[in-house]
N, C-alpha and C positions, 0 to 999 in steps of 0.2 A: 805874670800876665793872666786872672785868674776871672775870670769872670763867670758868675754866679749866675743869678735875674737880674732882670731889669728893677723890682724891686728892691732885693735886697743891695746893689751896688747903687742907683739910680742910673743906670746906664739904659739907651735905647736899644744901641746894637752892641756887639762884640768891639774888645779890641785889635787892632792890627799891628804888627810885624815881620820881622823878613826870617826868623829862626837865621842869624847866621852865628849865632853860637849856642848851638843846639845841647850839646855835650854838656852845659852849665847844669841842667837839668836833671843831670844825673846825679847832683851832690848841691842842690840845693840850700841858700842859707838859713837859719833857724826860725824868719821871722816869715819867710814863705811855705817853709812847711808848717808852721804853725795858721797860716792862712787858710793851706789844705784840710786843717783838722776841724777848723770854726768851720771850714764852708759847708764839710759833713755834718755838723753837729747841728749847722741849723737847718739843714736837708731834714735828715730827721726828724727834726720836729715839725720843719713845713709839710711832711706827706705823713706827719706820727706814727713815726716808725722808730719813734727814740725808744721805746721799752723794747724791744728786739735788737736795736743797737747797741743797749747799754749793755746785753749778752755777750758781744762781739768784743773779745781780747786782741785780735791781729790787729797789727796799725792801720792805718793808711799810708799807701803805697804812693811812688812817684808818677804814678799812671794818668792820676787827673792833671799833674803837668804837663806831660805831653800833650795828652787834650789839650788842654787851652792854647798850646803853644799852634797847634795845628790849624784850633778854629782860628785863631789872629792872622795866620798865613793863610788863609783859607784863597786868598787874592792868587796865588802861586798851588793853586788844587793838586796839580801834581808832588809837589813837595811837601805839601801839608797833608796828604794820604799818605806818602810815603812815611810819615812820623807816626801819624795814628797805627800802623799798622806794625812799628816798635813799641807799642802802650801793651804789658804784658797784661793777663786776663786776670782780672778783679779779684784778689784772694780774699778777702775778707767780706762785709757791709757793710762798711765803713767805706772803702775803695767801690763799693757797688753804687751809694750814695752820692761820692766824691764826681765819681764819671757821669753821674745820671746829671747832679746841679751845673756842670759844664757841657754837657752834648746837648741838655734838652732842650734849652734857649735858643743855641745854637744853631739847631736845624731850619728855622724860619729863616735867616740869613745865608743860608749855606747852599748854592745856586747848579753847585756840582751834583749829578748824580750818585756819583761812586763815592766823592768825598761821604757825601751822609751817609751813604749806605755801610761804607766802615767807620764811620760815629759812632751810627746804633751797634754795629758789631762789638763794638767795644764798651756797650754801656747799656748790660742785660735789661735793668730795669726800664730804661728808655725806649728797649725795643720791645719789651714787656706792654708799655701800658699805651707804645705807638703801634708802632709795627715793626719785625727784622725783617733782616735779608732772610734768603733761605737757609745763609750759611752762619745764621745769628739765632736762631730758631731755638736750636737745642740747649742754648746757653741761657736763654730768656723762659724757658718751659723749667729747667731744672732750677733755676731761680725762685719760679713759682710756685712750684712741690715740697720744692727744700724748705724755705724759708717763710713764703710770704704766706700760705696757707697751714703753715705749724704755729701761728700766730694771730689774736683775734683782730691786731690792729693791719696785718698782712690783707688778712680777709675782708677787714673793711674800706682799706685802700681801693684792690681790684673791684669790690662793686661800687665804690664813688666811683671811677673812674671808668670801669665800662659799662657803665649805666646810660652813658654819654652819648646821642646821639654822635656816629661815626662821622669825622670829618674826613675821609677820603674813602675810596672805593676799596683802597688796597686795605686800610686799618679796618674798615669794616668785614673783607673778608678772614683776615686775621684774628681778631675777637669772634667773627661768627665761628669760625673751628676748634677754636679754642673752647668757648661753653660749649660745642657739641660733644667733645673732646671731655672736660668735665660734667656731661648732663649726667652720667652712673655712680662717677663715686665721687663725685659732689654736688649733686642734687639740690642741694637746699640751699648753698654757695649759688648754681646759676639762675634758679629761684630769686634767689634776694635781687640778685641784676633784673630778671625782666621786672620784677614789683618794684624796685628802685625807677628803672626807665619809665615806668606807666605811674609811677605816681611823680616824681618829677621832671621827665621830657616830655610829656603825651603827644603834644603837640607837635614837637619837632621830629619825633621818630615817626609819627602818620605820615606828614607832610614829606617825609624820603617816602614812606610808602607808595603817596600817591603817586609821587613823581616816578618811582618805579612802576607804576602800573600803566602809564602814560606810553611808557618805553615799548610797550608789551602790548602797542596794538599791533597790526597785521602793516606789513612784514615785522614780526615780535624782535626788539635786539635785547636778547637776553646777557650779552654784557655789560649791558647798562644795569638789568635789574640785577641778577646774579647777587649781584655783593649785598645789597640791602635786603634780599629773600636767604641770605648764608647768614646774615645776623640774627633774625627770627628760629634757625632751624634748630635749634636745642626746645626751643621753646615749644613749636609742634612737634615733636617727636614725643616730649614729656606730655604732652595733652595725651597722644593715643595711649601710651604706657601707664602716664598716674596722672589720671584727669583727676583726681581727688586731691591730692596735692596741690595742681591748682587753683581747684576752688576752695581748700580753705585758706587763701591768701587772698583779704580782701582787699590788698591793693591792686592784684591783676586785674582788671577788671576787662566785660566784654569788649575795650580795645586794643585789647589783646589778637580779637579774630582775623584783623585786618590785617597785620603783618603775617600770622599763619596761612592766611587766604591768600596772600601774594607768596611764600613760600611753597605751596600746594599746586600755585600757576606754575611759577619755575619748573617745577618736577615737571611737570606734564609735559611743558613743553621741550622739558632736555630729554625727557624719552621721546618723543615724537619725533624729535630731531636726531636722533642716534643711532 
């Protein structure tokens, strides 16, 4: 019960199920774990991460069947958490892959709080490039140190992808700590993201600006803006420290200020209020 994308299977949503023989899963026949291995192999190549793959000697594990089998049950969230949370932790990047092409579809259909939030638990890269729990955090951070920035198609992953104007509040604050997090000793990494986002979102990362700025008239509710001025702050903090850095990247360009400028408001106004 394996479900990949919506591209590659043609499917819209997820399959469903009742898991009432769950235990099969643990000894699976040869032509569904060879399903397991296609689905990683073209994960892979759909986020190009095959040349860091093709590194990867450990198999792929039975872990993205549990997944699958969870998100089918998903209709029954109590039992279907209860599975995911038997999916041991991804030994290899192969099984990092395996879990990400099944949880990441996934979450769009998945209506359970807790259900998704042990998805991502289980599926670093997922909660790598959405957002984790708190308690997914450390699995999704060592992820990214270990593997995906010891590699230049790693690196180029994380800035397509958080280049991205933020599509929630919470994924936004999660990427904004994260490059503040690497603004020191990857500098040139969170670089590439803001001149990625200004040369191709410009327009959709202002238009959160404005709307955060909107937020922050009197009476200001700074947790509306909060999360869109936490996405900017690697980026002014690098302005005060290596402003030279930033101008010689001339894709930053002066709309740049206007996200620093609503980050610079936040401050003010959380000391004010503190």
């Amino acid at each position: 019960m394996l479900w990949s994308t919506a591209a590659d299977e043609g499917r819209t949503v997820p399959p469903e199920g009742d898991l009432t023989d769950p235990q099969e899963l643990a000894d699976p026949p040869p032509d569904v774990s060879a399903a397991v291995v296609r689905l990683a192999v073209r994960t892979s190549a759909r986020l190009r991460l095959d040349a860091p793959a093709a590194r990867e000697h450990r198999p792929v594990g039975a872990g993205a069947l549990l997944l699958a089998a969870a998100v089918g049950a998903r209709a029954r969230s109590d039992l279907a958490a209860e599975v995911v949370r038997a999916v041991p932790a991804a030994r290899s990047l192969w099984d990092v892959l395996a879990h990400h092409a099944v949880v990441a579809p996934a979450l769009r259909h998945c209506a359970d709080p807790v259900l998704a939030g042990r998805l991502r638990d289980a599926s670093p890269l997922t909660a790598l490039l959405d957002r984790p729990t708190p308690s997914g955090e450390s699995a999704a951070e060592l992820l990214l140190e270990d593997v995906l920035l010891a590699h230049p198609q790693g690196r180029r992953l994380v800035t397509t992808v958080y280049c991205e104007p933020p599509a929630s509040p919470a994924q936004a604050l999660w990427r904004g700590r994260l490059l503040d997090q690497l603004r020191m000793p990857e500098r040139e990494l969170v670089l590439d993201v803001y001149e990625a986002a200004l040369l191709r979102h410009t327009a959709e990362h202002l238009a959160l600006v404005r709307d955060a700025r909107l937020s922050l008239t009197v009476p200001p509710d700074l947790p509306a803006a909060r999360p869109v001025a936490r996405w900017w702050s690697a980026l002014a903090a690098l302005e005060r420290s290596h402003g030279r850095s930033l101008k010689a990247r001339s894709g930053i360009t002066r709309a740049y200020l206007e996200g620093v400028r609503l980050h610079r408001q936040v401050e003010r106004l959380e000391a004010s209020t503190a």
